[in-house]
C-alpha positions as CSV (number, residue, x, y, z in Angstrom):
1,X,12.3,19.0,5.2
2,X,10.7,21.5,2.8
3,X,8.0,20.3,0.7
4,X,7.8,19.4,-3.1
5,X,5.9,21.9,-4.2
6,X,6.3,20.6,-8.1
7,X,5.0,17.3,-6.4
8,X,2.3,18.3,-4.7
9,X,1.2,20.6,-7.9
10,X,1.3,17.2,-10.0
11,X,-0.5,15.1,-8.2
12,X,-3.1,17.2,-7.4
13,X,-3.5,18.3,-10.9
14,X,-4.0,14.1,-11.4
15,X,-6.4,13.8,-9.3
16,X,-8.6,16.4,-10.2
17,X,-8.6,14.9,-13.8
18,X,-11.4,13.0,-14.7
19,X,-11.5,8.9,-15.9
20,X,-9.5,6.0,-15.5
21,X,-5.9,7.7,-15.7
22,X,-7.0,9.0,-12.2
23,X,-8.2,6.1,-10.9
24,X,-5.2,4.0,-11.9
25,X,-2.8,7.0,-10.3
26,X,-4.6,7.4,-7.0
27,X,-4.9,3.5,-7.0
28,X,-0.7,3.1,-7.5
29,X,-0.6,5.8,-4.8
30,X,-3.0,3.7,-2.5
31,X,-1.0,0.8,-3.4
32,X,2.4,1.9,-3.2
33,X,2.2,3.5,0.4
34,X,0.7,0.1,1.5
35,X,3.5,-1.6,0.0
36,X,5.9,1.1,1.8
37,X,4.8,0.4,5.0
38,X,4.1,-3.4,4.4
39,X,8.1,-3.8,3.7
40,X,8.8,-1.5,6.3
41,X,6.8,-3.1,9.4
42,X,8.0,-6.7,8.0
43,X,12.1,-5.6,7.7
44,X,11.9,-4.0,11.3
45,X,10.2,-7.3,12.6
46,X,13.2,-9.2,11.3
47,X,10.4,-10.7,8.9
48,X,10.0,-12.5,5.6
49,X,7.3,-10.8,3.2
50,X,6.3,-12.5,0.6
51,X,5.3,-10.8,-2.6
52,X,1.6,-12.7,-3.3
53,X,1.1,-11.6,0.6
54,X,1.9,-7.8,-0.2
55,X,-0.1,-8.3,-3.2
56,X,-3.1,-10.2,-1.9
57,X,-3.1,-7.5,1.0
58,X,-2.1,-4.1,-0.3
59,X,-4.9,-4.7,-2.9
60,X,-7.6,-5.3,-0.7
61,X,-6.3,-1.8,0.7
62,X,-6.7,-0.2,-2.4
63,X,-10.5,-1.9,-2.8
64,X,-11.2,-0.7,0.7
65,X,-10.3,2.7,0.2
66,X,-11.9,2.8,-3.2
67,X,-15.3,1.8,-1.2
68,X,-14.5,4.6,0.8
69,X,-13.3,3.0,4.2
70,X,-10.6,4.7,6.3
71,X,-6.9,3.6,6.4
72,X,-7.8,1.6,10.1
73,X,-10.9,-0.3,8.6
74,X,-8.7,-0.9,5.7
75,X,-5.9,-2.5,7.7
76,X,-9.0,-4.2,9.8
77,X,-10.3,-5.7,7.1
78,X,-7.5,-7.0,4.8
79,X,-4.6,-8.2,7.1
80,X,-5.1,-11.1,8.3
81,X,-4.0,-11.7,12.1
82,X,-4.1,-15.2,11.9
83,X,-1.8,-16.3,9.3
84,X,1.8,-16.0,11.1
85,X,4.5,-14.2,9.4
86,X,6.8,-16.2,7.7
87,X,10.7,-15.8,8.9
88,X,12.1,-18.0,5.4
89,X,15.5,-16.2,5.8
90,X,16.4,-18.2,2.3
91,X,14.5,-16.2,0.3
92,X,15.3,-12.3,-0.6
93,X,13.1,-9.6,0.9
94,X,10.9,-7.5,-1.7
C-alpha cells in the first residue's frame, strides 16, 4: 500500500501549528483511532458497543495521552475490565 504523501504533509503541517486548532486536530486523531479500534475489537467479539461507553472511554484516551501516557497505560487506565460487554443484539452497532 503506498503511502499518502498529501496526508502525511497535512497533518504534519497541523500539528506543527501552534494553539487550540492543533490541539482539537491531534485530539479527533487521538479520538478517532480509539473509536476505530473500539468498534473494531467489539464487532469481531460478536459485541454490542454502546456510544456513551466509546465516549466515556475513548475520551479518557485522549486525556491520557494529552498527560503524556503511552497507548498501553492509556488502555490501562480507562477501560474498565470489570463492566461486561453488553451483547443487546436489539440495538444497532455505532
Amino acid at each position: 500500500m503506498k503511502p499518502r504523501w498529501g496526508l502525511i504533509t497535512f497533518a504534519v503541517i497541523a500539528l506543527a501549528a501552534p494553539g487550540p486548532a492543533q490541539a482539537n486536530f491531534k485530539n479527533n486523531i487521538i479520538f478517532s483511532r480509539c473509536a476505530a479500534a473500539m468498534r473494531k475489537e467489539y464487532q469481531q467479539a460478536n459485541k454490542q458497543l454502546l456510544l456513551g461507553q466509546l465516549n466515556k472511554t475513548c475520551d479518557c484516551v485522549v486525556e491520557q495521552i494529552n498527560s503524556r501516557k503511552n497507548i498501553e497505560q492509556a488502555k490501562a487506565s480507562c477501560i474498565n475490565l470489570k463492566q461486561p460487554i453488553s451483547s443487546n443484539k436489539n440495538r444497532q452497532f455505532l
